[in-house]
C-alpha positions in Angstrom: -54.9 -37.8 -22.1 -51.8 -38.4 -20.8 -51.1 -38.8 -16.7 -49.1 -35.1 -16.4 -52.1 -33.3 -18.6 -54.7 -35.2 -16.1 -52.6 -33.8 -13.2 -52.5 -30.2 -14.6 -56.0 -29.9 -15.1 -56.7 -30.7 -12.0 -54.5 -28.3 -10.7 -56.0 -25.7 -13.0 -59.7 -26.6 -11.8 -58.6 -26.4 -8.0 -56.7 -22.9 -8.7 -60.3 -21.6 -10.5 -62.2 -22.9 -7.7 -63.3 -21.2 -4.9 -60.3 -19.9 -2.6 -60.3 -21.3 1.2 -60.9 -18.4 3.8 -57.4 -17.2 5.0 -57.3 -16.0 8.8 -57.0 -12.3 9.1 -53.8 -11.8 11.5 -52.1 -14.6 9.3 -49.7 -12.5 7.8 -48.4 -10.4 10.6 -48.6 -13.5 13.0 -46.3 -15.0 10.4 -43.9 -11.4 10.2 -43.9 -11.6 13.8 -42.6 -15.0 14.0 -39.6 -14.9 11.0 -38.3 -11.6 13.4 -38.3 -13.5 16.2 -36.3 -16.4 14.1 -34.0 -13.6 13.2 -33.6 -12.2 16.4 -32.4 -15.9 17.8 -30.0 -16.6 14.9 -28.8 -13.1 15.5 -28.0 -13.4 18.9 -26.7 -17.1 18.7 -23.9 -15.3 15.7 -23.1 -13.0 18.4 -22.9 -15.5 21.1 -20.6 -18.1 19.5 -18.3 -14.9 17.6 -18.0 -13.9 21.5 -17.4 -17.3 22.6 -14.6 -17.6 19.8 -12.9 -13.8 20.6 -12.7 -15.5 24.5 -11.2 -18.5 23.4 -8.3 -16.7 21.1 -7.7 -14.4 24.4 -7.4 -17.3 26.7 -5.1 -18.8 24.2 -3.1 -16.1 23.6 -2.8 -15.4 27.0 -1.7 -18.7 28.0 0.8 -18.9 25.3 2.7 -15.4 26.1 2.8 -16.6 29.9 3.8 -20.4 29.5 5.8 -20.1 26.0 5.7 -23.1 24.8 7.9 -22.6 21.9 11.1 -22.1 24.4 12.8 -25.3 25.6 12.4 -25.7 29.1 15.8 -25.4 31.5 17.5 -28.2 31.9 16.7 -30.5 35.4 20.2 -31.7 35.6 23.6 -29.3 35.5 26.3 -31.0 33.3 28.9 -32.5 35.3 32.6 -31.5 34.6 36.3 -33.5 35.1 34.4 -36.9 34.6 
């Protein structure tokens, strides 16, 4: 018999056998921590999507006041008749 058969009869015998005793509040222990997962991914989404909307405001808000784009005045008025 080959090495893979070996293995799966082994795993067949250890499926047949008798099953380990599971504890009783396993399954809502383990619903109760995959919400609370959830409820931290959730509210990290919202804190970095309100982290982002801040950062656009400030942004845009600094550009309309400062505009950039313009070319500042000049510091020095052109001399004439030289």
């Amino acid at each position: 018999m080959s090495g893979t058969g070996r293995r799966q009869d082994e795993v067949r015998r250890m499926l047949e056998g008798p099953h380990p005793p599971v504890p009783a509040g396993l399954a809502a222990s383990a619903a109760e921590r995959g919400a609370r997962l959830l409820r931290r991914r959730r509210a990290l989404r919202r804190l970095w999507v309100l982290a982002l909307v801040a950062a656009v405001t400030a942004f845009t808000v600094w550009a309309l006041t400062v505009r950039p784009w313009e070319t500042p005045p000049a510091e020095t008025t052109p001399v004439e008749g030289w």
